[in-house]
MARBA-3410 file (N, C-alpha, C, O; in Angstrom, 1 decimal):
219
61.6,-150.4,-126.7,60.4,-150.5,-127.5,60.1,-152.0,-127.8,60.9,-152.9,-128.2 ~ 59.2,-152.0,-127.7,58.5,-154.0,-127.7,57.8,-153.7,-129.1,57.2,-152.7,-129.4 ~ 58.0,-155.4,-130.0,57.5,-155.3,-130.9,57.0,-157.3,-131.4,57.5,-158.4,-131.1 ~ 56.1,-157.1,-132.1,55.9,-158.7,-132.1,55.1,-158.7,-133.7,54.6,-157.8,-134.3 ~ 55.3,-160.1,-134.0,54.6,-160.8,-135.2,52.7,-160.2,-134.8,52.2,-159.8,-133.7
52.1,-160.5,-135.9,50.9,-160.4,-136.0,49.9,-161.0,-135.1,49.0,-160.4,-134.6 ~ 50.4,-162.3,-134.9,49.8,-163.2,-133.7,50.7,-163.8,-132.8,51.8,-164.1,-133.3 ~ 50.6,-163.9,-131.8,51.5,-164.3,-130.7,50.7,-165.5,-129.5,51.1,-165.9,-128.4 ~ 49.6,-166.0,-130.3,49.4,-166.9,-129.2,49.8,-168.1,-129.0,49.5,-168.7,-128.0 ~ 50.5,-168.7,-130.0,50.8,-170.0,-129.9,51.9,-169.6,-129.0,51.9,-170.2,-128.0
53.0,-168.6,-129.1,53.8,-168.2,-128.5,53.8,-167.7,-127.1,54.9,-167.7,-126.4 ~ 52.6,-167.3,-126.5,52.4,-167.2,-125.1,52.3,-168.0,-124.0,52.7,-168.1,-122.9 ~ 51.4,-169.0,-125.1,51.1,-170.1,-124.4,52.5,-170.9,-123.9,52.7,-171.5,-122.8 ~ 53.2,-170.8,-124.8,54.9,-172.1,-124.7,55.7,-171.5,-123.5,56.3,-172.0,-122.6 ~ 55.3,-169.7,-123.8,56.3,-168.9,-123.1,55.6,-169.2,-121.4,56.2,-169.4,-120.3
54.3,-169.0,-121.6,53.7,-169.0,-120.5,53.6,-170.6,-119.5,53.1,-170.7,-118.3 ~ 54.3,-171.6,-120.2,54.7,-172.9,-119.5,56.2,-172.7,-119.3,56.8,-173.0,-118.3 ~ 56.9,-172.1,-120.5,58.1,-172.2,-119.6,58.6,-171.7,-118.5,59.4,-172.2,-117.7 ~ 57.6,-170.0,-118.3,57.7,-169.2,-117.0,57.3,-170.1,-115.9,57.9,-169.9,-114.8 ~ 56.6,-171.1,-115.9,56.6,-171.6,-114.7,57.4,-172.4,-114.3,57.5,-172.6,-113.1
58.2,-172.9,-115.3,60.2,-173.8,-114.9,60.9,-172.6,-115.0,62.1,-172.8,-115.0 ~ 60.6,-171.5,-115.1,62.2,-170.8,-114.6,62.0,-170.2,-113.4,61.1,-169.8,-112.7 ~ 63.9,-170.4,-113.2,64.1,-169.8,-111.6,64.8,-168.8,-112.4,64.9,-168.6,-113.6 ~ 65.6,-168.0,-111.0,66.5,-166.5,-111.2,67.5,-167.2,-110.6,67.6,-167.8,-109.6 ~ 68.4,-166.8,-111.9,70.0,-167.2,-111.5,70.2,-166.8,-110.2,69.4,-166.1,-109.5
71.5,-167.5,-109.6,72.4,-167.3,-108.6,72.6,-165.9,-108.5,73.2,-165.5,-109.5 ~ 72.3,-164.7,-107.5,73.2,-163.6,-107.6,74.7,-164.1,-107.2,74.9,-164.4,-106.1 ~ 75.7,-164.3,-108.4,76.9,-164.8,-107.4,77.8,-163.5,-107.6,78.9,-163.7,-107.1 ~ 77.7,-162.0,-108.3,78.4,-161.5,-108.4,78.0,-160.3,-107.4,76.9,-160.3,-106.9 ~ 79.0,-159.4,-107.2,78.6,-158.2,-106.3,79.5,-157.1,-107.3,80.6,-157.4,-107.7
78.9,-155.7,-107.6,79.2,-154.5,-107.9,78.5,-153.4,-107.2,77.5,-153.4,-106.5 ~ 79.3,-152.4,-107.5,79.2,-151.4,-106.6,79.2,-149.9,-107.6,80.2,-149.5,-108.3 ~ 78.4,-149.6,-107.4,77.6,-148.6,-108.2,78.1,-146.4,-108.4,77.3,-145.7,-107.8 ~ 78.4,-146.2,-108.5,78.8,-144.4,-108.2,77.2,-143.7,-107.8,76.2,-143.9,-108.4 ~ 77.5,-142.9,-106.6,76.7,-142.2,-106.1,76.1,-141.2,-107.2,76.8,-140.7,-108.1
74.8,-140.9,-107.1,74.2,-140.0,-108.1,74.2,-138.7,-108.0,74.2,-137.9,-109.0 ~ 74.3,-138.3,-106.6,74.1,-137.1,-106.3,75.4,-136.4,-105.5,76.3,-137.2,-105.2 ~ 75.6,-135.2,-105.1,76.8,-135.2,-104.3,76.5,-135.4,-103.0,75.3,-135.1,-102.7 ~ 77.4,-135.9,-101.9,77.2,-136.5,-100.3,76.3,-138.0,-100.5,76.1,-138.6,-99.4 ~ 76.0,-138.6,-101.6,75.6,-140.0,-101.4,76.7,-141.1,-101.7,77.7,-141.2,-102.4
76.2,-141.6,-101.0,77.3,-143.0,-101.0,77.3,-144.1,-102.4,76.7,-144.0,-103.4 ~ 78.1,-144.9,-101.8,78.0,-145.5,-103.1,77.2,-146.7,-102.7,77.2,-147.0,-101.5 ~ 76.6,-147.6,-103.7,75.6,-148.7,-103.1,76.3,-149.8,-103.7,77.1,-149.4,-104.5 ~ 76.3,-150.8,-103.6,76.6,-152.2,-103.6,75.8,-153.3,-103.5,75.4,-153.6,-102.4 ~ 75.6,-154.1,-104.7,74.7,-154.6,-105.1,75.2,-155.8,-105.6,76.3,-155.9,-106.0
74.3,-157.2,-105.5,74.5,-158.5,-105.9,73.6,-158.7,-107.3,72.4,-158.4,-107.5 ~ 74.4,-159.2,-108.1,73.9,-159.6,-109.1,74.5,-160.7,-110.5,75.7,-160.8,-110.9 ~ 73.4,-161.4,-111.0,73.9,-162.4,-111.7,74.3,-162.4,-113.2,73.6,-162.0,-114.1 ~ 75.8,-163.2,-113.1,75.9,-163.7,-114.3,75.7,-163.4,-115.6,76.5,-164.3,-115.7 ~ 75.4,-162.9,-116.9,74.9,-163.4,-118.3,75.3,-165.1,-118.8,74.7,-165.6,-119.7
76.6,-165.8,-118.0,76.2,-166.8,-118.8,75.8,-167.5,-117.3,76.5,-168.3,-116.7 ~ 75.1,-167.3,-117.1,74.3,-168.7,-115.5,73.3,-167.9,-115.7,72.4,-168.7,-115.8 ~ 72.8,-166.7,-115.9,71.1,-166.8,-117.0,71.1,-167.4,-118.0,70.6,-168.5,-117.6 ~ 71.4,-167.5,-119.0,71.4,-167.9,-120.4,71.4,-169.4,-120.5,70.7,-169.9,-121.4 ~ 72.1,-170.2,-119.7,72.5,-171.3,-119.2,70.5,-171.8,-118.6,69.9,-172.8,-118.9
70.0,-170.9,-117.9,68.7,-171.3,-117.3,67.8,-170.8,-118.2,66.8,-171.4,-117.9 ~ 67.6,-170.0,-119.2,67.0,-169.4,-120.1,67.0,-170.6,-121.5,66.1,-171.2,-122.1 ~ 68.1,-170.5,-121.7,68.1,-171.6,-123.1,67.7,-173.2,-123.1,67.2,-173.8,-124.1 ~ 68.0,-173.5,-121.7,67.2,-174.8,-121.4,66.4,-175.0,-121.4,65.9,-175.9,-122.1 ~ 65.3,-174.2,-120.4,63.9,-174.0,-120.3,62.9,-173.7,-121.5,62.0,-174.3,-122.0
63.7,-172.3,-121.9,62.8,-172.2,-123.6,62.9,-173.2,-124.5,61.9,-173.5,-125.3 ~ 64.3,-174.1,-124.5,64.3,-174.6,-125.4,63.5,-175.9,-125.4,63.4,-176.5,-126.5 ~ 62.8,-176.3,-124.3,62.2,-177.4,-124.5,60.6,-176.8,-124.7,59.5,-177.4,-124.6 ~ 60.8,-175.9,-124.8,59.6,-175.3,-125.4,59.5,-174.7,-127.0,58.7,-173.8,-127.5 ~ 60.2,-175.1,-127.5,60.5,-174.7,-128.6,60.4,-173.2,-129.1,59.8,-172.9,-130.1
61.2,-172.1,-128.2,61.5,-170.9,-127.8,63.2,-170.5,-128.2,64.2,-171.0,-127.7 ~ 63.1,-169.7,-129.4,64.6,-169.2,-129.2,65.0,-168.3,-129.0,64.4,-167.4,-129.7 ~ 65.9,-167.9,-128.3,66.2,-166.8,-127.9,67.3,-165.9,-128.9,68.3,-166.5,-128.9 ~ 67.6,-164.7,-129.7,68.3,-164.3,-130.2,68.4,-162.8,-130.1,67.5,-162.1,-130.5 ~ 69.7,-162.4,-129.6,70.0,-161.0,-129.4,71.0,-160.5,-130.5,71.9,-161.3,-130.8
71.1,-159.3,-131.2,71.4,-158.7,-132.4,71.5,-157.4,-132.1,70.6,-156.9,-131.4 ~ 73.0,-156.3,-132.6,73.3,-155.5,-132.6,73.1,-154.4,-133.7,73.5,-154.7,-134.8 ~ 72.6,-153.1,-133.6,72.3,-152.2,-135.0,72.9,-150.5,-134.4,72.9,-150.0,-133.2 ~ 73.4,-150.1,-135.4,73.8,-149.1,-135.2,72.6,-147.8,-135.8,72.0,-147.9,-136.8 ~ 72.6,-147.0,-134.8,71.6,-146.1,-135.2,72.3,-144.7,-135.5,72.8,-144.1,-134.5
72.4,-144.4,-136.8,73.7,-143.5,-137.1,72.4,-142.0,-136.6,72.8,-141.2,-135.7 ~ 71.3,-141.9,-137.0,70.5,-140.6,-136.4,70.9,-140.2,-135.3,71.6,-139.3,-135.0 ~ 70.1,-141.6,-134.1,70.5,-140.8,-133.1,72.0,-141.0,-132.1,72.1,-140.6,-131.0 ~ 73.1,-141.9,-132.9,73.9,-142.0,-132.5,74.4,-142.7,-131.7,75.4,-142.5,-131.1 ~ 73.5,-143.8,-131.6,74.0,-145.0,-130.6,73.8,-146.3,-131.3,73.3,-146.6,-132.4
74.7,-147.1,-130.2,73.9,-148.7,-130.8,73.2,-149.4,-129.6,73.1,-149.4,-128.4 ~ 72.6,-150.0,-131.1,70.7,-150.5,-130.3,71.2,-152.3,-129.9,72.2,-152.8,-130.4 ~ 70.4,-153.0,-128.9,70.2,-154.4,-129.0,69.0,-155.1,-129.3,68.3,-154.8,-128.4 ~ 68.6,-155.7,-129.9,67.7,-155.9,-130.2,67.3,-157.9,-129.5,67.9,-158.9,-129.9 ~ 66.4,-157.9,-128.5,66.4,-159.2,-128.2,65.2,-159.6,-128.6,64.3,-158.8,-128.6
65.1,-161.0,-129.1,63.9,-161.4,-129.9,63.5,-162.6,-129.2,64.1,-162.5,-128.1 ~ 62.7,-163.6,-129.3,62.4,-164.8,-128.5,61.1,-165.5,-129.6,59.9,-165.3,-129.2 ~ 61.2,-166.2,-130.5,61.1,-166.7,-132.0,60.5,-167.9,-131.2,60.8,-168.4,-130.1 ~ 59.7,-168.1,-132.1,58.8,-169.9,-131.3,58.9,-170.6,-133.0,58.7,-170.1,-134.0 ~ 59.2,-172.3,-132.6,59.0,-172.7,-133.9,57.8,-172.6,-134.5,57.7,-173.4,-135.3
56.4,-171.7,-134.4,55.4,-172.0,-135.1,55.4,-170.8,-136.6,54.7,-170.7,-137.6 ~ 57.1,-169.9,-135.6,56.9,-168.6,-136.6,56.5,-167.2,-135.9,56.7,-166.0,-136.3 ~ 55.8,-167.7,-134.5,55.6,-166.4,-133.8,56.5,-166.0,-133.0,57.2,-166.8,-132.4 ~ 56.8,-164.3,-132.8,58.0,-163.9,-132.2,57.4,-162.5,-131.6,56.5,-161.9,-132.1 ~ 58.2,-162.2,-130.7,58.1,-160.8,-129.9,59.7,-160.3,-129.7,60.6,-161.1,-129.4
59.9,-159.1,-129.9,61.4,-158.5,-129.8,61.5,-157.3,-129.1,60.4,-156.7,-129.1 ~ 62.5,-156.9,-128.3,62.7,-155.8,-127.7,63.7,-155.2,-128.2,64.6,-155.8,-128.8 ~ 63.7,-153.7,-127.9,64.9,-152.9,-128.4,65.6,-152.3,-126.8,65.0,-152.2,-125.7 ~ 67.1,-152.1,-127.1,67.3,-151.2,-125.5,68.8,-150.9,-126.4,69.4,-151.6,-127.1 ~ 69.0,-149.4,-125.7,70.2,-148.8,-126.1,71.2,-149.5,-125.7,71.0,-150.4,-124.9
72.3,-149.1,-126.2,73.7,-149.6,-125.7,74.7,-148.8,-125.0,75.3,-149.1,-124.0 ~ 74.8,-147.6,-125.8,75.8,-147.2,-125.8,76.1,-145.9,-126.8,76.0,-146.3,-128.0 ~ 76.3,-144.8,-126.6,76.7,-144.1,-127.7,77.7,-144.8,-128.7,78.4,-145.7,-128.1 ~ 78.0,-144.7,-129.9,78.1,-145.1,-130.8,80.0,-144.5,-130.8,81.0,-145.0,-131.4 ~ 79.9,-143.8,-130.2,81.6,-143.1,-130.1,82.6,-144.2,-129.1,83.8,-144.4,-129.2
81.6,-144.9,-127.9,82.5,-146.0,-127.4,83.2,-147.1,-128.3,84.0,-147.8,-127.6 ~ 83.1,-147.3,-129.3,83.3,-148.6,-130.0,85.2,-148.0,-129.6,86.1,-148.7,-129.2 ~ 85.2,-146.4,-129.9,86.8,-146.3,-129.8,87.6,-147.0,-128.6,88.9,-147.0,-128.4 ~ 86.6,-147.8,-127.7,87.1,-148.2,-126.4,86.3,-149.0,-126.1,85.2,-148.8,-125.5 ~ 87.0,-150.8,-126.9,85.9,-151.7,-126.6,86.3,-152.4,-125.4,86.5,-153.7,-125.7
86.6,-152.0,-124.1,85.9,-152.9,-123.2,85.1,-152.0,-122.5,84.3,-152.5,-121.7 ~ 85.0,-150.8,-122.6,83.8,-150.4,-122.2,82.2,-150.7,-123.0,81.2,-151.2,-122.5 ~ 82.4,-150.3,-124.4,81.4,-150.9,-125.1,81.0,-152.4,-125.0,79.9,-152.9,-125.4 ~ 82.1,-153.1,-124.5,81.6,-154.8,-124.0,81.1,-154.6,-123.3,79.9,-154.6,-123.4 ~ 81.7,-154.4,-121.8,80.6,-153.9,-120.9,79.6,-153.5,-120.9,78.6,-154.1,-120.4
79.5,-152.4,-121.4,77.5,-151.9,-121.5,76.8,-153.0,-122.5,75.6,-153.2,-122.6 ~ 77.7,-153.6,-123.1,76.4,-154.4,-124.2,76.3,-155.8,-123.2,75.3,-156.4,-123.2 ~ 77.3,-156.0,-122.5,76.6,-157.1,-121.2,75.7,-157.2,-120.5,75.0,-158.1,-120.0 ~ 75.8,-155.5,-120.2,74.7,-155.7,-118.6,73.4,-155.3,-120.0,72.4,-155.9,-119.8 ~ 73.3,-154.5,-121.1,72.1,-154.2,-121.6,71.7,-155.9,-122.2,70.5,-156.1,-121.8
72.3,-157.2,-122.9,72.0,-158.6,-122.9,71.5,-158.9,-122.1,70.4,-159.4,-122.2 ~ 72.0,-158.6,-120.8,71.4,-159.3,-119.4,70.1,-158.8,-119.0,69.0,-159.5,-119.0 ~ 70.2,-157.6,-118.9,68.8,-156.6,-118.3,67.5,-156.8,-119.0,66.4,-157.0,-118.6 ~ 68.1,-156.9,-120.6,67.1,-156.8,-121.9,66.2,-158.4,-121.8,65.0,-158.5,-121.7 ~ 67.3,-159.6,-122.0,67.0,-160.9,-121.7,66.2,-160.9,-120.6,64.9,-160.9,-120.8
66.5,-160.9,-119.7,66.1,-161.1,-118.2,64.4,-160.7,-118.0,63.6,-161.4,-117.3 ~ 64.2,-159.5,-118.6,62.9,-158.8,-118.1,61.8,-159.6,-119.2,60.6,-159.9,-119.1 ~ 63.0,-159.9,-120.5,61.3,-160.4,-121.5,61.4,-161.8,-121.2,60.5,-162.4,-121.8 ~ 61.9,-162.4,-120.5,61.2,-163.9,-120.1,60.8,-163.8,-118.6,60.5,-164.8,-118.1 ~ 60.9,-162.6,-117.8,60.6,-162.5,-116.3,60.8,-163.0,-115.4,60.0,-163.5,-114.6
62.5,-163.0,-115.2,63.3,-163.3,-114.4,64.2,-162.1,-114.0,64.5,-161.2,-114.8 ~ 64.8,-162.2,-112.5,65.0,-161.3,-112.2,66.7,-162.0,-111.5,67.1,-163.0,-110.9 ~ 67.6,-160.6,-112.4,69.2,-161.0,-112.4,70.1,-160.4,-111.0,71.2,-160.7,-110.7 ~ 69.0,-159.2,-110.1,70.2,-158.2,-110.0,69.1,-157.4,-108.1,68.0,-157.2,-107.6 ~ 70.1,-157.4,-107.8,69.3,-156.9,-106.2,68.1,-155.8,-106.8,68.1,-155.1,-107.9
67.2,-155.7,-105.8,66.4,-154.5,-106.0,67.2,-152.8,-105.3,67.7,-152.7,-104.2 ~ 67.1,-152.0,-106.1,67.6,-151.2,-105.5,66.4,-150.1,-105.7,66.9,-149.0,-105.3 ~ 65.2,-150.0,-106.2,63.7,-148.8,-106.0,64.0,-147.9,-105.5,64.0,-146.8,-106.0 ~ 64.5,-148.2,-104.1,64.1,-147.1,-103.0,65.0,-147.7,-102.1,64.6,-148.2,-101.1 ~ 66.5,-147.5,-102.4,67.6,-147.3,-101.3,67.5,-146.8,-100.0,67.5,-147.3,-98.9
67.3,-145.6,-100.3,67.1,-144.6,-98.8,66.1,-144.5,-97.8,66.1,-143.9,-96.7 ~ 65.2,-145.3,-98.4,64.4,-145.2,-97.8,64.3,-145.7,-96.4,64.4,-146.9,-96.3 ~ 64.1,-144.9,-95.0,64.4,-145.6,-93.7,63.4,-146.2,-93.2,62.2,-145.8,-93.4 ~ 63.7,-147.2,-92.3,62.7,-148.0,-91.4,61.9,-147.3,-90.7,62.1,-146.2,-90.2 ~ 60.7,-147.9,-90.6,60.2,-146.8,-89.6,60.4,-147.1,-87.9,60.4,-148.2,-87.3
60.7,-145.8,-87.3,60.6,-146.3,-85.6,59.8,-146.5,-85.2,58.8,-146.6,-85.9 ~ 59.9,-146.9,-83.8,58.5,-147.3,-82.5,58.6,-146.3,-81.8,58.2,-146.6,-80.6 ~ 58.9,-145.1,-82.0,58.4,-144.2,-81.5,57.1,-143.6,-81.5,56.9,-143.3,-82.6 ~ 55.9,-143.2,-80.5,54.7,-142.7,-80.5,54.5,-141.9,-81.6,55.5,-141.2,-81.8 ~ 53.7,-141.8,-82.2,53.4,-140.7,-83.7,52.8,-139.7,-82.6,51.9,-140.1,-81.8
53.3,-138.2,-82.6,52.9,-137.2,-81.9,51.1,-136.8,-81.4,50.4,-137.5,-82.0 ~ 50.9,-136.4,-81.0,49.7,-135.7,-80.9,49.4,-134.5,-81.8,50.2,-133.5,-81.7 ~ 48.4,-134.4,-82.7,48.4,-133.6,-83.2,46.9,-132.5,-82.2,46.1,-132.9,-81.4 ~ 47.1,-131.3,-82.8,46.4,-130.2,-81.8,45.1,-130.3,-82.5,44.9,-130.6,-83.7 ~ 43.9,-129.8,-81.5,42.6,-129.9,-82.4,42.3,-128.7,-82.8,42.7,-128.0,-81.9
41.8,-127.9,-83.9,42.0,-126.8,-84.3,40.4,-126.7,-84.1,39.7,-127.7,-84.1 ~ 40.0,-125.1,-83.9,38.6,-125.3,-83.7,38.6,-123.8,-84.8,39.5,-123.4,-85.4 ~ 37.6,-123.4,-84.8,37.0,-121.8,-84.8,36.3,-121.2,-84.3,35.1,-121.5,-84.0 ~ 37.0,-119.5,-83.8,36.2,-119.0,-82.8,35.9,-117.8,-83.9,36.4,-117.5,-85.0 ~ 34.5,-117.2,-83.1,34.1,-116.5,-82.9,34.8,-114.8,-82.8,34.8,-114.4,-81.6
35.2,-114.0,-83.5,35.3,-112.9,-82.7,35.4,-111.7,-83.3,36.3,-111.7,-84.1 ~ 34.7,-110.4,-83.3,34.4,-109.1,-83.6,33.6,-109.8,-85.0,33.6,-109.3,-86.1 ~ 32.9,-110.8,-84.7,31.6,-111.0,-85.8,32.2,-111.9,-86.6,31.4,-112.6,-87.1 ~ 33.5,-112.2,-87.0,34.5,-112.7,-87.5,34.8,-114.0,-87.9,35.2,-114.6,-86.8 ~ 34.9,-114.8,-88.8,35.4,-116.3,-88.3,37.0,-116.5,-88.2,37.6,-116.5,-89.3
37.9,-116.7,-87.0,39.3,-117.1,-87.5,39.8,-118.1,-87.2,39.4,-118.3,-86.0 ~ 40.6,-119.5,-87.7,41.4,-120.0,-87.2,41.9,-120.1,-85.9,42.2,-119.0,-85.5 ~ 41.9,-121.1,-85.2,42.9,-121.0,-84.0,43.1,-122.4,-83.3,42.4,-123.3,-83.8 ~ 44.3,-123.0,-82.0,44.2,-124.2,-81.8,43.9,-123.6,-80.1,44.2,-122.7,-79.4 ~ 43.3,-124.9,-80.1,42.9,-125.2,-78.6,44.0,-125.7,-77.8,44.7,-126.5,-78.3
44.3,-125.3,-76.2,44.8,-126.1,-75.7,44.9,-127.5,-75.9,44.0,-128.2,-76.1 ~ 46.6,-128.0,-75.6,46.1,-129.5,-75.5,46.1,-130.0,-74.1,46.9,-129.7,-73.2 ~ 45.3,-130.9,-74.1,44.4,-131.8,-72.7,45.4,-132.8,-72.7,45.5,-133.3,-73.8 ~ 46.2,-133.2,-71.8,47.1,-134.8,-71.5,45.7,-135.4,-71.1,45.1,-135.0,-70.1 ~ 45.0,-136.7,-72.3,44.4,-137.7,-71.7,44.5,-138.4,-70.6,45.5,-138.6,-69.9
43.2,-139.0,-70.4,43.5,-139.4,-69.2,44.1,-141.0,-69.1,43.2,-141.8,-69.5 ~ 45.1,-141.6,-68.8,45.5,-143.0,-68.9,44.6,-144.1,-68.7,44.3,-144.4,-67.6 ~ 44.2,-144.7,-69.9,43.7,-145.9,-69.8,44.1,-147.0,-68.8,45.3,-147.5,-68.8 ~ 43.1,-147.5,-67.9,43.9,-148.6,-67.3,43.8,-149.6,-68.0,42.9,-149.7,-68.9 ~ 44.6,-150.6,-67.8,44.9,-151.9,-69.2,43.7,-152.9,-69.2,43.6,-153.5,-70.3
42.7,-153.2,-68.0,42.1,-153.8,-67.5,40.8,-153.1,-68.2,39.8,-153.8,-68.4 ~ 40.6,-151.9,-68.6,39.6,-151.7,-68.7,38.8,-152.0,-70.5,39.6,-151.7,-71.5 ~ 37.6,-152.3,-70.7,37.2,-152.8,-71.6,37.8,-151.4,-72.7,38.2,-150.3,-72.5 ~ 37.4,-152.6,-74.3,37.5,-151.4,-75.9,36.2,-150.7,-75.3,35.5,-151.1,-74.4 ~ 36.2,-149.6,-76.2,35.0,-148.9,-76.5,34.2,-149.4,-77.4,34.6,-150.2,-78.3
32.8,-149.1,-77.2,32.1,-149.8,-78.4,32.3,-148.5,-79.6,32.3,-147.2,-79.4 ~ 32.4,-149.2,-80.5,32.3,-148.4,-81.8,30.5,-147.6,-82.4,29.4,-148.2,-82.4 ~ 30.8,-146.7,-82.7,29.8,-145.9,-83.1,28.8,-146.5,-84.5,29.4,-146.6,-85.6 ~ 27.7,-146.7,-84.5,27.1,-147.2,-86.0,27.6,-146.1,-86.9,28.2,-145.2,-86.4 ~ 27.3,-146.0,-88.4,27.5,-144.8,-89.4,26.2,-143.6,-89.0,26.6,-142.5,-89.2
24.8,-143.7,-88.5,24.0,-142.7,-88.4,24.5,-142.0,-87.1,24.3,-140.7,-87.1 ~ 25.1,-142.7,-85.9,25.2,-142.4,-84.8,26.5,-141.2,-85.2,26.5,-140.0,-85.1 ~ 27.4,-141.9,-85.5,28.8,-141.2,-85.6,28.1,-139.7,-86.3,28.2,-138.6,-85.6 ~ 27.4,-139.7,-87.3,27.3,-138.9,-88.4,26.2,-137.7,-87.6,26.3,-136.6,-88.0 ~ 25.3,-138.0,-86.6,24.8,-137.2,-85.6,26.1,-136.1,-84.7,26.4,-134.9,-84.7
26.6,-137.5,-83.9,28.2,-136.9,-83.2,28.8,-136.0,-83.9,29.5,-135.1,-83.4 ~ 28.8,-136.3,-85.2,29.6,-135.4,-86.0,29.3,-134.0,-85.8,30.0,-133.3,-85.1 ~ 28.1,-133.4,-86.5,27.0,-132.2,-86.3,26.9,-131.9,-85.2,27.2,-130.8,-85.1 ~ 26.6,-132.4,-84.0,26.7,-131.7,-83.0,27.8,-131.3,-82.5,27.9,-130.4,-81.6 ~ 28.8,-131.9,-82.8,30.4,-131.3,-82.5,30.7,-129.9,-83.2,31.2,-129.0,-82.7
30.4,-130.1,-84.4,30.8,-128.9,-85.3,29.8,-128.0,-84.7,30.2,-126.8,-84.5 ~ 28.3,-128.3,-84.4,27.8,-127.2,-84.0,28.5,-126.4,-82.6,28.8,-125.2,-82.4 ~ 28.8,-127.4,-81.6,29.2,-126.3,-80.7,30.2,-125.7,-81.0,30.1,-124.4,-81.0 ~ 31.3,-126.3,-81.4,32.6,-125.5,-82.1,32.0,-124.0,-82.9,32.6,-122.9,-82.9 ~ 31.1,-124.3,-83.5,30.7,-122.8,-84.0,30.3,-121.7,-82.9,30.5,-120.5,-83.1
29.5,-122.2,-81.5,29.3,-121.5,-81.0,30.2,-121.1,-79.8,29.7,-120.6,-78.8 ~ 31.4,-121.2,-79.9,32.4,-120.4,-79.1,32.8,-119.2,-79.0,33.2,-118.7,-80.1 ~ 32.9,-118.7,-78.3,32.7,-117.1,-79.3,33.9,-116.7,-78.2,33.9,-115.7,-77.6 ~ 35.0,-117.7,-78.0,36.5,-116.9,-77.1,37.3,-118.0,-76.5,36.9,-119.0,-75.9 ~ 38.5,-117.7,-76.6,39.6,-119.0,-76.2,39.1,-119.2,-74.8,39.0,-120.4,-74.6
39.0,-118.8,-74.2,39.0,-119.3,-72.8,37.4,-120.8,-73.1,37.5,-122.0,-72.7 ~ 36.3,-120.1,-73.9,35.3,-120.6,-74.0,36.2,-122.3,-74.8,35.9,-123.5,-74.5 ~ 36.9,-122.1,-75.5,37.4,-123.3,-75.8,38.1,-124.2,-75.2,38.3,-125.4,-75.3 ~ 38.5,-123.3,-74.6,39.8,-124.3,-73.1,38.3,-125.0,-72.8,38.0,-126.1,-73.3 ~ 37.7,-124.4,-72.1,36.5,-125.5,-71.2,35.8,-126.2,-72.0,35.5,-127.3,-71.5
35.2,-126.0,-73.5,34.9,-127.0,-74.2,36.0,-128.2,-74.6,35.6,-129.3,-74.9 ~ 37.4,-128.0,-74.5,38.2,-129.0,-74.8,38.6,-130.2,-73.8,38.8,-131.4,-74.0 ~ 38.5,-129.5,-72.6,38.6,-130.0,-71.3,37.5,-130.9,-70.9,37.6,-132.0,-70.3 ~ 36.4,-130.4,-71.3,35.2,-131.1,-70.5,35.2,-132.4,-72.2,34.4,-133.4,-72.3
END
């Protein structure tokens, strides 16, 4: 949950010069993640630092007179603890973010609770000054596409029959091979096409039997 002072423009403006001096840390670290689902693999991912952001974050803001301060609260309701990252301008104006931590039962085991309150410091920092810490991972699975031909699909027409309208597909015609030499087609205007169109559908209407469509598909 994002929250800010009453006015924030003196503050945009500082923020909005220092985004243009920052870079994205080094990814110098690599981790590797547990599969979510069962039969997936596990992914492996480069990502940077909290103190080699912080290190490019505090310099840059700070010569904009930008501070950065992150703060811990325990939320006994719903049982976790919160982070709270803030980014305070000397004029008085400030914008703050909240992001969970951690159930509230980890503290019985603080290096895991260190852990999650690092990567939530990093992740939390990172997005509200808009720099980016950590590989993209969106859409892992997703595959390349081949160079294989995209299929032919069948032309479906409608026939005619016992008075009837049904569904049906026409034979398919192997085109005839372009030779390489021969010119593009001219393209159709929008009235011309839109004529072509209507008279297509009209013959299609008047088929009244597959055989009748073999020879309309053919010719």
């Amino acid at each position: 949950m994002q929250r800010s002072s009453d006015s924030i423009g003196t503050l945009a403006a500082a923020l909005a010069k220092a985004q243009g001096e920052l870079v994205n840390p080094e990814k110098s670290l690599v981790a590797t993640s547990r599969a979510e689902s069962r039969g997936g693999g596990a992914r492996t991912f480069r990502y940077a630092p909290l103190s080699g952001g912080l290190d490019i974050v505090r310099k840059t803001l700070g010569q904009h007179e930008i501070a950065t301060i992150q703060t811990t609260s325990l939320d006994q309701t719903a049982g976790i603890i919160n982070l709270t990252t803030v980014l305070a301008h000397a004029s008085g104006e400030w914008i703050a973010s909240d992001w969970p931590v951690c159930p509230i039962s980890e503290t019985a085991t603080p290096h895991r609770m260190g852990a999650a309150l690092t990567y939530a410091r990093r992740y939390a920092l990172f997005t509200l000054v808009g720099i980016a810490g950590e590989d993209d991972l969106d859409a892992p699975d997703l595959v390349a596409p081949s160079n294989q031909p995209e299929p032919e699909r069948p032309k479906i027409i409608r026939e005619k029959l016992n008075g009837g309208r049904l569904s049906g597909t026409a034979p398919t015609v192997a085109p005839r091979q372009r030779q390489k030499s021969s010119p593009a087609e001219p393209k159709l205007e929008a009235e011309a096409s839109a004529a072509l169109c209507d008279r297509v559908l009209a013959e299609l209407n008047d088929l009244t039997s597959s055989d009748d469509a073999a020879i309309w598909a053919h010719r």
